[in-house]
VOPAGU-2260 file (C-alpha; in pm, 1 decimal, decimal comma):
REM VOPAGU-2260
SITE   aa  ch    i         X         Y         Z
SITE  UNK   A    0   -1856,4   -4549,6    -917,4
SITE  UNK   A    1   -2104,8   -4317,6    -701,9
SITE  UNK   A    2   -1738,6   -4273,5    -455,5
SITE  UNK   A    3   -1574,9   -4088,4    -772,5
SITE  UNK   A    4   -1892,2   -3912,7    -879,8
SITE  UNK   A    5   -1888,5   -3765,6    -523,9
SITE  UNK   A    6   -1518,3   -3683,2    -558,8
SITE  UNK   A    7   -1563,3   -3537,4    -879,1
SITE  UNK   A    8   -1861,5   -3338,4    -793,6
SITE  UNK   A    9   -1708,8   -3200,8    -390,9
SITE  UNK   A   10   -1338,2   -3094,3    -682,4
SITE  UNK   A   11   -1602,4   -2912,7    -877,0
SITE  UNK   A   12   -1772,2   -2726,9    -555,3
SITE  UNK   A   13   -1448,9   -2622,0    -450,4
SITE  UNK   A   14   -1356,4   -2450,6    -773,4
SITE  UNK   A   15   -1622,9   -2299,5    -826,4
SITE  UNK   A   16   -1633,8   -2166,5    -451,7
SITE  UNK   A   17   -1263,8   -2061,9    -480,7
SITE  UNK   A   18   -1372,0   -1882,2    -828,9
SITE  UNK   A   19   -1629,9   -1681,3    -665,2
SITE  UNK   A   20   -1399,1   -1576,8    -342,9
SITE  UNK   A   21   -1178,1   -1467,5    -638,0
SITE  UNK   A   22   -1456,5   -1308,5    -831,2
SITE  UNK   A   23   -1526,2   -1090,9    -494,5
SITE  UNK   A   24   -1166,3    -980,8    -389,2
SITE  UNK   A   25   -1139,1    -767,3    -696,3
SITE  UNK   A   26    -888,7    -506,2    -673,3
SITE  UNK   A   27    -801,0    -182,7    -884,8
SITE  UNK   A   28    -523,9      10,1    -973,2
SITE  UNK   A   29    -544,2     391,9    -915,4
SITE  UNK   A   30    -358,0     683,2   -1049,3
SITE  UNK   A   31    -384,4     984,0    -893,8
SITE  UNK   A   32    -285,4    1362,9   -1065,7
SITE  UNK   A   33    -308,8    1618,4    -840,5
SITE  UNK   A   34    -236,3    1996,1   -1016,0
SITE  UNK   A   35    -275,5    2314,1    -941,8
SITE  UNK   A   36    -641,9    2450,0   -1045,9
SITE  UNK   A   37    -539,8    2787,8   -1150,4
SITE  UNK   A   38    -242,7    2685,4   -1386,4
SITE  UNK   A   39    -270,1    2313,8   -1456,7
SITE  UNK   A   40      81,2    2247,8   -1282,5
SITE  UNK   A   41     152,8    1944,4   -1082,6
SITE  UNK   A   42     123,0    1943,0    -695,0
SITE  UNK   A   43     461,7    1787,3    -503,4
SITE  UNK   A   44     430,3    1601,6    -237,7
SITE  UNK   A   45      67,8    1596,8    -146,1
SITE  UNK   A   46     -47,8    1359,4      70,4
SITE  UNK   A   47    -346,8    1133,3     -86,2
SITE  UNK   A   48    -500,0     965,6     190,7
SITE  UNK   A   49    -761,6     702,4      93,2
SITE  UNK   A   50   -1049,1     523,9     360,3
SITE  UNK   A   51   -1280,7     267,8     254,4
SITE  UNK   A   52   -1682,3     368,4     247,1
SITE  UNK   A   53   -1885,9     152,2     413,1
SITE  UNK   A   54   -2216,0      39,9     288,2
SITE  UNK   A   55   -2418,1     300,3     540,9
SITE  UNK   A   56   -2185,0     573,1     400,4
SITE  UNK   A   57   -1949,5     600,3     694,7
SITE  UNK   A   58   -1573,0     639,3     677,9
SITE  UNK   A   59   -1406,2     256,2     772,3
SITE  UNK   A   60   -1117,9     248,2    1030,9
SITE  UNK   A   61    -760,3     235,8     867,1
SITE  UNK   A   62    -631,9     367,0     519,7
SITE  UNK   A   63    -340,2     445,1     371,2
SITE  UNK   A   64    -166,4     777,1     281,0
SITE  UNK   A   65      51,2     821,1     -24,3
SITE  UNK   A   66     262,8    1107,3    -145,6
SITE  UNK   A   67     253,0    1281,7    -514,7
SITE  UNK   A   68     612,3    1266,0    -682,4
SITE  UNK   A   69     760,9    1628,8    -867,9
SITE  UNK   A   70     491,6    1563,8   -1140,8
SITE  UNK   A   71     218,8    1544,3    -884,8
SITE  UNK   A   72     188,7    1177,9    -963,4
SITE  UNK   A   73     151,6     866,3    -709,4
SITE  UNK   A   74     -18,4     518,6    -750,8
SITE  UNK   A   75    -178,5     253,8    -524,5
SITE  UNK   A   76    -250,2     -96,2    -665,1
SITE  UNK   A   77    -448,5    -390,9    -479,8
SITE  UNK   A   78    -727,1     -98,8    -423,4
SITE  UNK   A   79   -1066,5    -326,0    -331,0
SITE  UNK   A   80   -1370,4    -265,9    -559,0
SITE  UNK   A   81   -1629,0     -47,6    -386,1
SITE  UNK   A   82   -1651,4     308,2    -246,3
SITE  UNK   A   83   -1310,3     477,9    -137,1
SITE  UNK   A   84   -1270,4     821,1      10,8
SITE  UNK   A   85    -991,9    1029,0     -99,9
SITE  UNK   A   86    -848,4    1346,0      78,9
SITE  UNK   A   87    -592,8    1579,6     -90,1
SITE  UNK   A   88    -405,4    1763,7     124,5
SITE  UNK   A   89    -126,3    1972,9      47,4
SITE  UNK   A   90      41,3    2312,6     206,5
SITE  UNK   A   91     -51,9    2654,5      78,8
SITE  UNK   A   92    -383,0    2476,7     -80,4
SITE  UNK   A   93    -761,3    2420,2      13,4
SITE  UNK   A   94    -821,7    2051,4     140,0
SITE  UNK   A   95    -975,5    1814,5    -113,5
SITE  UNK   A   96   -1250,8    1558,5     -70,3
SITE  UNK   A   97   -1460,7    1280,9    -236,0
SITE  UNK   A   98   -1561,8     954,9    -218,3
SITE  UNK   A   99   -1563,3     761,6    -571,0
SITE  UNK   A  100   -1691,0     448,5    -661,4
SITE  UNK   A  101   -1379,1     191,8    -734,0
SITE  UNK   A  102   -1496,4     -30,0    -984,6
SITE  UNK   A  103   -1272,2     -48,4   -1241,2
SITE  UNK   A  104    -917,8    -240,2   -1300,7
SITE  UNK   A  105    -774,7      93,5   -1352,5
SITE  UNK   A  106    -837,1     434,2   -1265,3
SITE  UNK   A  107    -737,9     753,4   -1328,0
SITE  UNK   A  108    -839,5    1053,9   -1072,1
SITE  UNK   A  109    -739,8    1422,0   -1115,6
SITE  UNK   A  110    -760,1    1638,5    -838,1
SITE  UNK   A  111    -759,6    1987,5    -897,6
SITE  UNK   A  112    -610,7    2242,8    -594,7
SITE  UNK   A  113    -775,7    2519,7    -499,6
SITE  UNK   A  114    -599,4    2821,7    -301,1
SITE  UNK   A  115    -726,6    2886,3      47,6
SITE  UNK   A  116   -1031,8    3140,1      39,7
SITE  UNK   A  117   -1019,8    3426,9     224,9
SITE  UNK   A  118   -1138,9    3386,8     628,0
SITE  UNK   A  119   -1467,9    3501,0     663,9
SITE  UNK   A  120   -1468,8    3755,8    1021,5
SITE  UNK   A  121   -1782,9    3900,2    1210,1
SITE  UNK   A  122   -1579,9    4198,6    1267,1
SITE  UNK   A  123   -1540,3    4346,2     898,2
SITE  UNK   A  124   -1803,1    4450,8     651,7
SITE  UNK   A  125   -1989,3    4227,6     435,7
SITE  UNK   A  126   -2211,3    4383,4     167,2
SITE  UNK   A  127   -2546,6    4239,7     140,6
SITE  UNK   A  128   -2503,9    4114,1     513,8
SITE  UNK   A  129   -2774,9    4268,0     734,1
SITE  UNK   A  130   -2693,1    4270,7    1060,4
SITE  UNK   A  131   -2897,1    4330,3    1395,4
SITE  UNK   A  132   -2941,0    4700,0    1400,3
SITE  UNK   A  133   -3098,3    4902,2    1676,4
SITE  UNK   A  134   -3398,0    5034,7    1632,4
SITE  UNK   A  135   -3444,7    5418,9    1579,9
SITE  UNK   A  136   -3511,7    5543,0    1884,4
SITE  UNK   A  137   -3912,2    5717,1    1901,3
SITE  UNK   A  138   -3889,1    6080,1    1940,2
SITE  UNK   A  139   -4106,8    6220,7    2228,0
């Protein structure tokens, strides 16, 4: 009898250790829409490149890069729980960055694109900018 109470109890140690493995290697689905900030229209063929955060904040080795269809669309499923970084890049537009917290089944992430800013240059004028002047020469 205490050989099949053993057996019994070992089955019921390894289900319950198989349901917590299980329990940790939760994984998310994630939709991304990526537009255009000024209009609202979709983005083509961005690249959406996504890097796992580790727990000091650091960017982990590997990732993955997807592409946005003609409706600025693209998906990734088996995405582990936790923090993910995602960069939006995409010609003629700002890059995009952020990390989000993955913690859900499914998610849904809009990006909005910005266009580039104008290059800031030593050699033009800035208003407001003070910038080393001589000093007036002392009259004698």
């Amino acid at each position: 009898m205490s050989g099949m109470r053993r057996a019994i109890s070992a089955a019921v140690l390894v289900v319950l250790t198989a349901m917590a493995a299980l329990a940790q290697d939760e994984s998310a689905s994630l939709k991304f829409l990526v537009i255009r900030d000024y209009n609202g229209k979709p983005v083509r063929n961005a690249s959406v490149v996504m890097h796992p955060v580790e727990k000091n904040g650091k960017q982990s080795r590997g990732g993955l890069q997807i592409k946005t269809d003609p409706d600025g669309k693209a998906s990734f499923d088996g995405v582990p729980y936790g923090k993910l970084r995602v960069q939006v890049l995409a010609q003629g537009f700002q890059t995009f960055g952020d990390d989000y917290d993955v913690n859900k089944p499914e998610m849904e992430i809009t990006i909005r694109m910005k266009r580039p800013s104008g290059q800031y240059s030593i050699y033009e004028e800035h208003p407001g900018d003070k910038k080393d002047q001589p000093e007036e020469k002392k009259q004698k």
